[in-house]
py3Dmol code that shows the C-alpha trace and the ligand (Angstrom):
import py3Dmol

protein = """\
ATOM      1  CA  UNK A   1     113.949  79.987  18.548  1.00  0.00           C
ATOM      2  CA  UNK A   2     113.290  83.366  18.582  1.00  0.00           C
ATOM      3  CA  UNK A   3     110.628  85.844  19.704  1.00  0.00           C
ATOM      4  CA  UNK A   4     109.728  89.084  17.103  1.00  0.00           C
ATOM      5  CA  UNK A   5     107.470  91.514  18.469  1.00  0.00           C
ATOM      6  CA  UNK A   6     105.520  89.545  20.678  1.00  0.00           C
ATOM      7  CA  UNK A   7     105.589  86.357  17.647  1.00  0.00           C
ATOM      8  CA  UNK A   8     107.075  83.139  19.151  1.00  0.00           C
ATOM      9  CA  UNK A   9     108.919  80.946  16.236  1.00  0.00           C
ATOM     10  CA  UNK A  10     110.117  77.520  17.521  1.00  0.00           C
ATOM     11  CA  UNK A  11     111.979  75.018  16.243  1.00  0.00           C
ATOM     12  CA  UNK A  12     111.056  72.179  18.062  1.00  0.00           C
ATOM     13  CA  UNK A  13     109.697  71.899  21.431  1.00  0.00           C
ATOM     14  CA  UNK A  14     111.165  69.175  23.814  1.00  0.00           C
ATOM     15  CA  UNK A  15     111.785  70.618  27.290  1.00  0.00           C
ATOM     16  CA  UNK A  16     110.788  73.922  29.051  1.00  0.00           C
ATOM     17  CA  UNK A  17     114.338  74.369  29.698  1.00  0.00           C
ATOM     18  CA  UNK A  18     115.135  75.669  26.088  1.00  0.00           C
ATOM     19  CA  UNK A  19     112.720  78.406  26.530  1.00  0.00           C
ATOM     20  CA  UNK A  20     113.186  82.041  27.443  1.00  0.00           C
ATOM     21  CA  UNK A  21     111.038  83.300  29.619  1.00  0.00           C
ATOM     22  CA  UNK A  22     109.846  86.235  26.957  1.00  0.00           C
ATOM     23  CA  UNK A  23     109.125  82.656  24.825  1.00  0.00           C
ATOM     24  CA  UNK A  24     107.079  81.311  27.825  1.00  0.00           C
ATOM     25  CA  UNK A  25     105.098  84.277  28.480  1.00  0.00           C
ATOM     26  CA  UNK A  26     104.899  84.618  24.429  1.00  0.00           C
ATOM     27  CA  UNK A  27     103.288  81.101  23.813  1.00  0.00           C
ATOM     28  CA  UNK A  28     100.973  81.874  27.483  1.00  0.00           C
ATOM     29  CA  UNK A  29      99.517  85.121  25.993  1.00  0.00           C
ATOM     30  CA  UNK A  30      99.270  83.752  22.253  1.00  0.00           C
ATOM     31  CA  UNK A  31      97.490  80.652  23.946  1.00  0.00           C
ATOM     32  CA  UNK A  32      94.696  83.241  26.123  1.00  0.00           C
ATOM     33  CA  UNK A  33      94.611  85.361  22.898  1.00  0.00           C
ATOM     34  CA  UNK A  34      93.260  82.042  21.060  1.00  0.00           C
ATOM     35  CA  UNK A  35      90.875  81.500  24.012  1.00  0.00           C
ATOM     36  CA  UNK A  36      89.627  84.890  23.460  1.00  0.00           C
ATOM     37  CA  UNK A  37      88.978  84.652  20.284  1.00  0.00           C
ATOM     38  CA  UNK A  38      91.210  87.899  19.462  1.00  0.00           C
ATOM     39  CA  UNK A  39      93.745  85.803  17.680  1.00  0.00           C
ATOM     40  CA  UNK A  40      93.689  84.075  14.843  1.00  0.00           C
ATOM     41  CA  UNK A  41      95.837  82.191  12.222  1.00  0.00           C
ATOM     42  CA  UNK A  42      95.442  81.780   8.645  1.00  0.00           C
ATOM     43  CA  UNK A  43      98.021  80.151   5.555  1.00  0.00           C
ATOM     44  CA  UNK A  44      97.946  79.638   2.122  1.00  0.00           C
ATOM     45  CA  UNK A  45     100.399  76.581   2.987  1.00  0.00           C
ATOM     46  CA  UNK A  46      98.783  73.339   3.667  1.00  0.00           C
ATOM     47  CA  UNK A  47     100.640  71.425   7.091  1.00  0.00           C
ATOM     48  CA  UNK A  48      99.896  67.888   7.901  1.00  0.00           C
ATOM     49  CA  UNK A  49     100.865  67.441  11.709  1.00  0.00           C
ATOM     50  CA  UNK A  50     100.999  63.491  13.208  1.00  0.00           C
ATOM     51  CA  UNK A  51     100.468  62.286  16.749  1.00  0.00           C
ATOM     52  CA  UNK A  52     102.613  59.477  17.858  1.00  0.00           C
ATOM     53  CA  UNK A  53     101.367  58.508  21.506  1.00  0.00           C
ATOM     54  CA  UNK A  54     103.452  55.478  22.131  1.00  0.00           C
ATOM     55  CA  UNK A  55     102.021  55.815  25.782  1.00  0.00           C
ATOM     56  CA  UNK A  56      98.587  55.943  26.917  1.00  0.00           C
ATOM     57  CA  UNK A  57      97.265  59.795  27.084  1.00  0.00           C
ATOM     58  CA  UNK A  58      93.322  61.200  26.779  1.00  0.00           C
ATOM     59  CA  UNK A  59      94.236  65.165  27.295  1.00  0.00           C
ATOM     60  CA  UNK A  60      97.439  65.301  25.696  1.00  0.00           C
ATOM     61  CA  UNK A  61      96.713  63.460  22.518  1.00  0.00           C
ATOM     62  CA  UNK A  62      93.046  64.528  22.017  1.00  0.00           C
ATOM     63  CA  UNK A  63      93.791  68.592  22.934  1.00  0.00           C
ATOM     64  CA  UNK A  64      96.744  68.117  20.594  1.00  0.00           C
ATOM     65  CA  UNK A  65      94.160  66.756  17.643  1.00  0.00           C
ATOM     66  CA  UNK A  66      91.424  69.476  18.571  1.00  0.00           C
ATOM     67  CA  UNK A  67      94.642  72.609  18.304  1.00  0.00           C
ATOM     68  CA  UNK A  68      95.616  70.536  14.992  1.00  0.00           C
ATOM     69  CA  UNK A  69      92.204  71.176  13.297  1.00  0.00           C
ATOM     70  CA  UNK A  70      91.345  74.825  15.193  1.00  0.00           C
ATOM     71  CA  UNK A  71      94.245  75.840  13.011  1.00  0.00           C
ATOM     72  CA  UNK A  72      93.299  74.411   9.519  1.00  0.00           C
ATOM     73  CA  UNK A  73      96.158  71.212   9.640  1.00  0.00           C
ATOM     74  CA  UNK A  74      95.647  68.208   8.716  1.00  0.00           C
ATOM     75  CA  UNK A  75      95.630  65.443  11.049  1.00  0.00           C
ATOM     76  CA  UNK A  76      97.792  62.251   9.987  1.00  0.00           C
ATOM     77  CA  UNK A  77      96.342  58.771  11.542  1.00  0.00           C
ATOM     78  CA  UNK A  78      98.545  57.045  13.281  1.00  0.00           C
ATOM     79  CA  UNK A  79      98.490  54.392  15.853  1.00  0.00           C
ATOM     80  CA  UNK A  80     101.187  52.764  16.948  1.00  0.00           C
ATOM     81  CA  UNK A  81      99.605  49.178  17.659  1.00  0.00           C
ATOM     82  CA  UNK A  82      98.837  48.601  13.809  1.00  0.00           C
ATOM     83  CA  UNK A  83     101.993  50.655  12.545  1.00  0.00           C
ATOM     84  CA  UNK A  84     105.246  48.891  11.652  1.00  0.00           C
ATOM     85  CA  UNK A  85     106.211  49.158  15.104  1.00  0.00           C
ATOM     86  CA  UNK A  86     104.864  46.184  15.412  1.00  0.00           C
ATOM     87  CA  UNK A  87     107.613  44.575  12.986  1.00  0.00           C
ATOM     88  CA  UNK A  88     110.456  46.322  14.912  1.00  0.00           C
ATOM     89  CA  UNK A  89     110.588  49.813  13.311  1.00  0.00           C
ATOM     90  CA  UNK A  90     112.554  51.918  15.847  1.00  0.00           C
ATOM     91  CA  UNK A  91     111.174  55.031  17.250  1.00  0.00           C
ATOM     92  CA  UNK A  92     113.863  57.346  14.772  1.00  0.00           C
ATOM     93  CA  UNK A  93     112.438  55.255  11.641  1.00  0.00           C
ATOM     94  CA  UNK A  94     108.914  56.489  11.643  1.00  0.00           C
ATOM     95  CA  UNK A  95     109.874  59.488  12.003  1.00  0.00           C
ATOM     96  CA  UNK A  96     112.523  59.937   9.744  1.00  0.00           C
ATOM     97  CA  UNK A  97     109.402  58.158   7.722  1.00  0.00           C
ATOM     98  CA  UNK A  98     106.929  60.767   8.663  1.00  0.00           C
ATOM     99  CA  UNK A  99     109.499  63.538   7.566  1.00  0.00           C
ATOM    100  CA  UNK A 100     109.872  61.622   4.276  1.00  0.00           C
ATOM    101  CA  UNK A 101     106.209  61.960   3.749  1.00  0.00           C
ATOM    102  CA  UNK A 102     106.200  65.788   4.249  1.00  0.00           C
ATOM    103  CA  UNK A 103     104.712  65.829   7.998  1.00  0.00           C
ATOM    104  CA  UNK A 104     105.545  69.111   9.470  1.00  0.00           C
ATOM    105  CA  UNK A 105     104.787  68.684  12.757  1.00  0.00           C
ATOM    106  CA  UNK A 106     105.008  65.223  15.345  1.00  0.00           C
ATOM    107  CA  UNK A 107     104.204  65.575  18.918  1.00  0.00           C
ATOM    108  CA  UNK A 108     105.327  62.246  20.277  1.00  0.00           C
ATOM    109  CA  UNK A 109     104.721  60.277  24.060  1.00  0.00           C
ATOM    110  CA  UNK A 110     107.132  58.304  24.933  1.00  0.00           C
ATOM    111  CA  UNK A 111     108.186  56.278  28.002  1.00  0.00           C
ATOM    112  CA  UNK A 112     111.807  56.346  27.355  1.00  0.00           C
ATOM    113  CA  UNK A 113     113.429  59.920  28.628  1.00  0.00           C
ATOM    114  CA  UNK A 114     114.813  61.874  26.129  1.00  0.00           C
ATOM    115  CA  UNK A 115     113.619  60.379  23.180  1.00  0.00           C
ATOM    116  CA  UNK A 116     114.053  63.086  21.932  1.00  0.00           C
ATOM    117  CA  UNK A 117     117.795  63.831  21.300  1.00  0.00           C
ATOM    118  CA  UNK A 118     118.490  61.731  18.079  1.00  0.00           C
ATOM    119  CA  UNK A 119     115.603  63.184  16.817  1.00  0.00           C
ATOM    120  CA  UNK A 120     116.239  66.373  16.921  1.00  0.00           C
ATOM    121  CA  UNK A 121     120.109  66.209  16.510  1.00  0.00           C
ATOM    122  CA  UNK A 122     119.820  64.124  13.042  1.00  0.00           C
ATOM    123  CA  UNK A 123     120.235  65.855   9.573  1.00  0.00           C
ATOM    124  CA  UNK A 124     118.048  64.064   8.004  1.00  0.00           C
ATOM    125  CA  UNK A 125     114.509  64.611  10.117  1.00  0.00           C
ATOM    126  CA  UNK A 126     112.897  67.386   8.957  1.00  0.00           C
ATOM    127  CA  UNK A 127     109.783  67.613  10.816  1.00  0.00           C
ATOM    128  CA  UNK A 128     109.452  69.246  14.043  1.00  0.00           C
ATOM    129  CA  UNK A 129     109.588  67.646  17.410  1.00  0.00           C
ATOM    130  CA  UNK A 130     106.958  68.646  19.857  1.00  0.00           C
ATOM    131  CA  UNK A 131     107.573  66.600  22.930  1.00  0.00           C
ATOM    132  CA  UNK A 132     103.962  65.130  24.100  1.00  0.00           C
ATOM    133  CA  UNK A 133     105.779  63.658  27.276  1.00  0.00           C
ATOM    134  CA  UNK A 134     108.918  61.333  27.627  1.00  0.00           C
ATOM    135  CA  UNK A 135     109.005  58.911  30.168  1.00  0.00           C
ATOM    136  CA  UNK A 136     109.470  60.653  33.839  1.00  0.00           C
ATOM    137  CA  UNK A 137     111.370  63.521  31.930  1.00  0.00           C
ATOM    138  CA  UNK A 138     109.702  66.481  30.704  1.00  0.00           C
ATOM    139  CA  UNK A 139     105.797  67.246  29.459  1.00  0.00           C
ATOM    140  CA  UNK A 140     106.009  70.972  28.428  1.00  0.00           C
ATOM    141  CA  UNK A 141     102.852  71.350  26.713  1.00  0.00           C
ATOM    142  CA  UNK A 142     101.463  70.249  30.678  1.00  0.00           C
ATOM    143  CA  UNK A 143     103.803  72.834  31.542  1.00  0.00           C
ATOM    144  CA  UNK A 144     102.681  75.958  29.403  1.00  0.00           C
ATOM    145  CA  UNK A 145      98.627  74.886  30.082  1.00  0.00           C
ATOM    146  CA  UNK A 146      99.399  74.951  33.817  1.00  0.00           C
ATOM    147  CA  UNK A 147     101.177  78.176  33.736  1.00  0.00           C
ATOM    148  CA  UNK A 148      98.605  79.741  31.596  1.00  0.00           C
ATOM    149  CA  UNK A 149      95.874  78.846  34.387  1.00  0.00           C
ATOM    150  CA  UNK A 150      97.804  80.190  36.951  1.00  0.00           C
ATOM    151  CA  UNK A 151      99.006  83.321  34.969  1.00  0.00           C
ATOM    152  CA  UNK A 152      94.748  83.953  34.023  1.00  0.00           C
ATOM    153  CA  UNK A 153      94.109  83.386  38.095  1.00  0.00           C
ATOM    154  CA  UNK A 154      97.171  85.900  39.378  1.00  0.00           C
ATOM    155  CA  UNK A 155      98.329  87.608  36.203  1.00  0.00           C
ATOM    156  CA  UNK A 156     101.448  87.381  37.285  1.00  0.00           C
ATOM    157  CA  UNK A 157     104.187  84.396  38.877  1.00  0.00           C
ATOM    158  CA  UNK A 158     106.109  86.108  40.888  1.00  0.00           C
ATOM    159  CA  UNK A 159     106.507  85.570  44.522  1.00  0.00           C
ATOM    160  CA  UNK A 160     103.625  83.020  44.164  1.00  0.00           C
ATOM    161  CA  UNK A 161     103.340  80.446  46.459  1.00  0.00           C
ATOM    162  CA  UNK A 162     103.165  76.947  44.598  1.00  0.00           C
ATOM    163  CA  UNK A 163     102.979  73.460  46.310  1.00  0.00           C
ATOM    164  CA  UNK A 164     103.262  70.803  44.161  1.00  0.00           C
ATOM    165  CA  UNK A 165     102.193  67.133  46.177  1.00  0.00           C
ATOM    166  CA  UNK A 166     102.809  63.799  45.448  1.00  0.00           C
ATOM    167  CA  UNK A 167     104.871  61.160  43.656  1.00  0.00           C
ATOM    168  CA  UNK A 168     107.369  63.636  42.310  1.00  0.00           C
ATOM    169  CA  UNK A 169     110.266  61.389  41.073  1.00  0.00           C
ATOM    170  CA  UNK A 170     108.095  59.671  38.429  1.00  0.00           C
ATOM    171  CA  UNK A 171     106.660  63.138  37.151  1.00  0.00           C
ATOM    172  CA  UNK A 172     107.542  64.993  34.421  1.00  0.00           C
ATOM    173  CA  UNK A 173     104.728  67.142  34.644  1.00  0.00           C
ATOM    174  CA  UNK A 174     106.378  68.350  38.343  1.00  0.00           C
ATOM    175  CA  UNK A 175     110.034  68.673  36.938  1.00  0.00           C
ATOM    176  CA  UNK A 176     109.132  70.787  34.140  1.00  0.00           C
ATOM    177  CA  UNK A 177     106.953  72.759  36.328  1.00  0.00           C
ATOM    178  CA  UNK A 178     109.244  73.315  39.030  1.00  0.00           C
ATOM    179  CA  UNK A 179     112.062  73.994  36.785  1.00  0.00           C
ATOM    180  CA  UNK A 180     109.967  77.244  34.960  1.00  0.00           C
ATOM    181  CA  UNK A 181     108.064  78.446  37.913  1.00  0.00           C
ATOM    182  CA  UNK A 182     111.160  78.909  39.660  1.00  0.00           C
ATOM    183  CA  UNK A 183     112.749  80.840  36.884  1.00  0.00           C
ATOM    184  CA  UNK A 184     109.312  83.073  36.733  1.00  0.00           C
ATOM    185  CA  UNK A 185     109.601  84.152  40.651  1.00  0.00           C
ATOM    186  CA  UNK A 186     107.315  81.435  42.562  1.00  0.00           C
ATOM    187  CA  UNK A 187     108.008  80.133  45.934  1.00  0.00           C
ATOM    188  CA  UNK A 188     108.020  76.448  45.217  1.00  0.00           C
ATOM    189  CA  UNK A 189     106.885  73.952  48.174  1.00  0.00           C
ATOM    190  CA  UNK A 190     107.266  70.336  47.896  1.00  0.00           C
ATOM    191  CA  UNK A 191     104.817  67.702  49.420  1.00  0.00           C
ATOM    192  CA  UNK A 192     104.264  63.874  49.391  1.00  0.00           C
ATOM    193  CA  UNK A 193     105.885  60.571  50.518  1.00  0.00           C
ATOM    194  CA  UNK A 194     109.844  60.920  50.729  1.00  0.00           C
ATOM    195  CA  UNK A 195     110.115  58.217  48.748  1.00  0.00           C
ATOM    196  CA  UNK A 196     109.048  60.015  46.035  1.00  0.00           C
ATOM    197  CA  UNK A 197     111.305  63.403  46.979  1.00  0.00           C
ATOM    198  CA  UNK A 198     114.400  63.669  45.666  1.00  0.00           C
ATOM    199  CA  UNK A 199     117.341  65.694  46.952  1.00  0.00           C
ATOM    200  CA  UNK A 200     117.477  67.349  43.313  1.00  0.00           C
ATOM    201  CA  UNK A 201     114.802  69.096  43.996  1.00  0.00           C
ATOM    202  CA  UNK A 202     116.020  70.884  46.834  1.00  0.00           C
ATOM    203  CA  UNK A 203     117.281  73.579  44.448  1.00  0.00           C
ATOM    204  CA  UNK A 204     114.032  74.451  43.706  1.00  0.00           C
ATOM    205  CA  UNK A 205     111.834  74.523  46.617  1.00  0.00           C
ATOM    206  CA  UNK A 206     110.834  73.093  50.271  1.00  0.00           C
ATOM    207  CA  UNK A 207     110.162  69.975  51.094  1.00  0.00           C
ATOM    208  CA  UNK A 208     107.569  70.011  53.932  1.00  0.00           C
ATOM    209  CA  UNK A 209     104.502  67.930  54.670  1.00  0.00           C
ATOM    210  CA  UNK A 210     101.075  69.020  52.827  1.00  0.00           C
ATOM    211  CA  UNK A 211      99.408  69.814  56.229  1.00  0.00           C
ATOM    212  CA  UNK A 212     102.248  72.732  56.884  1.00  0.00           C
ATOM    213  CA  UNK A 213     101.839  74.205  53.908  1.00  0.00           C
ATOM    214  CA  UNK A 214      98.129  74.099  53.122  1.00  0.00           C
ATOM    215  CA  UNK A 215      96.712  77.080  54.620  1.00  0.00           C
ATOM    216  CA  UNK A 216      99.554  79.294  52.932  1.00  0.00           C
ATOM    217  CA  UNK A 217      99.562  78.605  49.410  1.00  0.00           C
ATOM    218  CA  UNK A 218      98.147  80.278  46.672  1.00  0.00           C
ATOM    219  CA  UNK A 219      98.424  77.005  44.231  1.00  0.00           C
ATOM    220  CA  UNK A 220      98.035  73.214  45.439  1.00  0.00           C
ATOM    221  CA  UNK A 221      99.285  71.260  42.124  1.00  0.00           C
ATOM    222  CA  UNK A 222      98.600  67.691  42.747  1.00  0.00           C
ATOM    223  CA  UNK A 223      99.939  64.915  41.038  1.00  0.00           C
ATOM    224  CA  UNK A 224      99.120  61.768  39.942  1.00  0.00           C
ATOM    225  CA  UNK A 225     100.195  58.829  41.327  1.00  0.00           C
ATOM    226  CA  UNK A 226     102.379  56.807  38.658  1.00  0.00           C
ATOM    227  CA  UNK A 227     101.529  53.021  39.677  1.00  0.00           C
ATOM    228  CA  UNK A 228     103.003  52.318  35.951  1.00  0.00           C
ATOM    229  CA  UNK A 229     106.614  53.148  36.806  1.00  0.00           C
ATOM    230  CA  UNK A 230     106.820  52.049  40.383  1.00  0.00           C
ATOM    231  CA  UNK A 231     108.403  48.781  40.639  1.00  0.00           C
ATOM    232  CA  UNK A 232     105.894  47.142  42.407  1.00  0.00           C
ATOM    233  CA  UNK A 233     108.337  46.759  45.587  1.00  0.00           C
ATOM    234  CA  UNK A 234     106.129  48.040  48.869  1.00  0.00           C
ATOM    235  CA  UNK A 235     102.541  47.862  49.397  1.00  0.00           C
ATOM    236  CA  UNK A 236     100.468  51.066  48.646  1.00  0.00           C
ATOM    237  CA  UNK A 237      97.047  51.962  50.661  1.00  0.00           C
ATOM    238  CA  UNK A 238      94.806  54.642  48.775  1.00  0.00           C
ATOM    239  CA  UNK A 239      93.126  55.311  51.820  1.00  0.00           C
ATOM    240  CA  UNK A 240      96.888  55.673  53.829  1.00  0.00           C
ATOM    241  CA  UNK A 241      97.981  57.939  50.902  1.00  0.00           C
ATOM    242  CA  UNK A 242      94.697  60.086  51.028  1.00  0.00           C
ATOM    243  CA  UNK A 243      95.010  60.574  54.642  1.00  0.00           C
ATOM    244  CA  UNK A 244      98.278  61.580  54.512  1.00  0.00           C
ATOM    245  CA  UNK A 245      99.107  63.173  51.352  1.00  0.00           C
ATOM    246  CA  UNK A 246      95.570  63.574  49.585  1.00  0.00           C
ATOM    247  CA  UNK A 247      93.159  66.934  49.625  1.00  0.00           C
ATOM    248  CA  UNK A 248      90.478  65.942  51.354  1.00  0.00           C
ATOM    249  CA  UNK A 249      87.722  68.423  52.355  1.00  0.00           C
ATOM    250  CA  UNK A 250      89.369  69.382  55.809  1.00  0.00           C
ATOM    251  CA  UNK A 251      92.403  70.313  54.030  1.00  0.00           C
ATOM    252  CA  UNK A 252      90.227  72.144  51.519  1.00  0.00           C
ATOM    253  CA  UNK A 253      88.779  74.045  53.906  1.00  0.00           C
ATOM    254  CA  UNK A 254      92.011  75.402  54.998  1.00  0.00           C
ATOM    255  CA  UNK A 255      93.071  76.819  51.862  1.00  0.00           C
ATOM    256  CA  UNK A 256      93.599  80.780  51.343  1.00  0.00           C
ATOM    257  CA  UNK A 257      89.951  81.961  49.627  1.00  0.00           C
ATOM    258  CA  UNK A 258      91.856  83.242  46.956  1.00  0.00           C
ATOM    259  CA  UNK A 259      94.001  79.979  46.298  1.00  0.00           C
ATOM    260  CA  UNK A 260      93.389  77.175  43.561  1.00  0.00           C
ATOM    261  CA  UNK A 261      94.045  73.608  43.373  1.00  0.00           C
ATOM    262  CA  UNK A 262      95.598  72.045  40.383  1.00  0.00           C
ATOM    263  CA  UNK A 263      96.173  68.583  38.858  1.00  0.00           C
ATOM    264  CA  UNK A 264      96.947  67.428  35.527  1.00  0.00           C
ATOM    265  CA  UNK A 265      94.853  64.291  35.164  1.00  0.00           C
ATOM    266  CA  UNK A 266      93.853  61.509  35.027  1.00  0.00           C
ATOM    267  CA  UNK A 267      93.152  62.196  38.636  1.00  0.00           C
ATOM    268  CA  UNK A 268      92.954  58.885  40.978  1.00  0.00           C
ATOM    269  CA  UNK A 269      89.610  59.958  42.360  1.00  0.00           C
ATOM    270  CA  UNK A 270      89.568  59.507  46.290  1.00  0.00           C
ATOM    271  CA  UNK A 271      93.727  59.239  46.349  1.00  0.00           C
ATOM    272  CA  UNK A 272      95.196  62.529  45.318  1.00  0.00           C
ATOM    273  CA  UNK A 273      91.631  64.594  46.089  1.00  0.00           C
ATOM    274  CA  UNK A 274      88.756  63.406  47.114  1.00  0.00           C
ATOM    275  CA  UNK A 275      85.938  62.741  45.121  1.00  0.00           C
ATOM    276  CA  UNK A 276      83.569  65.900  45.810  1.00  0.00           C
ATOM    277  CA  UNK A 277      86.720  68.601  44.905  1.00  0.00           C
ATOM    278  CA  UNK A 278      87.527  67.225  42.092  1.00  0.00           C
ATOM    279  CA  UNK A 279      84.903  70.059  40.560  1.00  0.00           C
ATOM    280  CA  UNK A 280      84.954  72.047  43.948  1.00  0.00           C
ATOM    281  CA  UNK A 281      84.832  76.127  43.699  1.00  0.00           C
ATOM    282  CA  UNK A 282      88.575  76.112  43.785  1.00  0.00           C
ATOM    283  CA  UNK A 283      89.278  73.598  41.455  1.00  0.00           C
ATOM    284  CA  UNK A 284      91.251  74.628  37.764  1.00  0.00           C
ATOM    285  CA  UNK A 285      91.473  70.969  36.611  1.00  0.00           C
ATOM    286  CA  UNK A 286      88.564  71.287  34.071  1.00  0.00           C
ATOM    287  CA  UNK A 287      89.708  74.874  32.995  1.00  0.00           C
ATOM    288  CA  UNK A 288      93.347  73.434  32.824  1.00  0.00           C
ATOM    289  CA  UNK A 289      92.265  70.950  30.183  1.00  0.00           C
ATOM    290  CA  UNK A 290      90.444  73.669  28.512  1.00  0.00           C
ATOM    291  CA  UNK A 291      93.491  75.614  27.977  1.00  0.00           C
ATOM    292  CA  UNK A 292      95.316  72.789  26.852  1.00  0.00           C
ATOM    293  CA  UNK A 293      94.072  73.420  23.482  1.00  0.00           C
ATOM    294  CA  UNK A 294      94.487  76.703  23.394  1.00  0.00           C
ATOM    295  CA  UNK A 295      98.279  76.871  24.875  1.00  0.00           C
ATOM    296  CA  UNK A 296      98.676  73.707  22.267  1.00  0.00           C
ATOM    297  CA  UNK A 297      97.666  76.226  19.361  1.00  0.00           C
ATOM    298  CA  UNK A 298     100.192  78.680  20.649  1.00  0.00           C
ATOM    299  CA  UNK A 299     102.753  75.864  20.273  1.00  0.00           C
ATOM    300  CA  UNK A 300     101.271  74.747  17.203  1.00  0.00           C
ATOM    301  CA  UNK A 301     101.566  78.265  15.566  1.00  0.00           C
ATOM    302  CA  UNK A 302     104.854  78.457  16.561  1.00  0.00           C
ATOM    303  CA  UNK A 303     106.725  75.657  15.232  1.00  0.00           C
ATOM    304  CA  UNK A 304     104.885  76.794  12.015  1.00  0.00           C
ATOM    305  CA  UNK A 305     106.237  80.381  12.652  1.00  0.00           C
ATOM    306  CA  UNK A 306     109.558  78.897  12.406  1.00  0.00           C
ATOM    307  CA  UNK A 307     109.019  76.744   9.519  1.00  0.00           C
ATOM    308  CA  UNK A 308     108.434  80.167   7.095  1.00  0.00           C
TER     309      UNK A 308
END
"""
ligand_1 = """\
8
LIG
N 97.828 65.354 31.733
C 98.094 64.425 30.794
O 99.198 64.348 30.225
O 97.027 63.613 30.512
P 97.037 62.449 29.440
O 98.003 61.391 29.911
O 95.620 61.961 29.352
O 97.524 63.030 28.133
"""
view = py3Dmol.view(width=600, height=400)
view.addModel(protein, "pdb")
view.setStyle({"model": 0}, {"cartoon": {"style": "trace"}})
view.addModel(ligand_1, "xyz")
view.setStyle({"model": 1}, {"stick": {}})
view.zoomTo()
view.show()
């Protein structure tokens, strides 16, 4: 991995944590460049790229497809309910597969956490690794699309104030974000049931309750709530969650006139914000999954930067 006057190359991409921050900002400025229009990228080489959502996903896995063709790729089928998954292939053998067949490129979801490692560690696997999500670990394309929206808001990350509500422990949209934003100079703020806090994240940030922090921050990321990896122990009340955790428009209207609300999506409409903000003045969420396919070219161009 290596950055060459201003040119990102990557090797793989699996975790936020393996980037520099001159990477980060690289892969943000490449990815407003492509929304611009004042980059582009052109090869004599032809790259097949395959996208192996082994989880559910609509942004991820669709943005992914639209940065695939933007660039001139080709775009390898695959889904994993009529692949040989279904006769017990493991996870390493369609890759190691997909590498066989000259892919370049696989940007996988996957619920187990780290997925990742064999992949990348074996000798064998030739194609790169760009990590679509794995389980409640790490989602760093989320990552680099959320810091691009809040680096084309501010311009800048540090001193920031960042909240970042809701079921934390089950998102690894939060723990890449809070591990990068940190290392970029935000002020992170935690909010959301305790249940879903952990002490681990105390190293990071604050945890206090939404209605503290509201009127102070200049970004409200919401999250999701992850029904699919609770364990179904408790009852849960949407309405009891939106009062207590959820933006409705009171809380709204107590945010900075400058600040912006965030949220990766799907968004449990009437949970985590209420209906009417999803597309409120101060709402990024449709701009976020705008830039997901241009941050996804930067990332794109990159892996092929370090393929040459
Ligand atoms: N934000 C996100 O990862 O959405 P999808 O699950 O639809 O890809």
């Amino acid at each position: 991995m290596a950055v060459v006057d201003g040119v990102v190359s990557l090797k793989h991409l699996v975790t936020m944590e393996t980037l520099s921050n001159e990477e980060v900002m690289g892969l943000i400025k490449r990815g407003i460049a492509f929304k611009n229009s004042s980059a582009n990228f052109a090869s004599d080489r032809q790259y097949f790229a395959a996208n192996l959502f082994f989880e559910s996903s609509t942004r991820t896995h669709k943005s992914f497809e639209v940065a695939e063709k933007k660039l001139g790729l080709d775009v390898i089928e695959f889904d994993a309910k009529t692949s040989s998954v279904n006769k017990g292939e493991t996870l390493y053998d369609t890759i190691l597969t997909m590498s066989a067949l000259g892919v370049d490129i696989c940007v996988v979801r996957h619920s187990q956490e780290d997925y990742y490692k064999q992949l990348i560690d074996s000798r064998t696997i030739q194609t790169a690794i760009v990590n679509g999500g794995d389980g409640s670990g790490q989602h760093p394309s989320q990552c680099l699309l959320d810091l691009m929206t809040i680096y084309e808001e501010f311009g800048h990350f540090d001193n920031l104030r960042v909240a970042i509500a809701g079921d934390i422990t089950h998102s690894r949209v939060a723990k890449s974000n809070m591990q990068i934003l940190k290392r970029l100079g935000a002020e992170l703020y935690f909010a959301g049931p305790r249940e879903w806090y952990s002490e681990d994240f105390d190293v990071y940030g604050k945890y206090v309750t939404i209605d503290e922090i509201v009127d102070e921050v200049d970004v409200l990321m919401l999250l999701r709530v992850q029904h699919e990896r609770h364990d179904g122990v408790g009852g849960f009340s949407k309405e009891s969650y939106h009062t207590l955790h959820g933006l409705n428009q009171e809380r709204y209207d107590h945010l900075k006139s400058s600040a912006i609300i965030m949220h990766p999506a799907p968004v449990n409409r009437d949970v985590e914000i209420a209906d009417q903000l999803v597309e409120a003045p101060k709402s990024r969420i449709v701009a976020q999954m705008q830039n997901g396919v241009f941050v996804r070219m930067a990332i794109i161009e990159a892996i092929l930067n370090g393929k040459v």
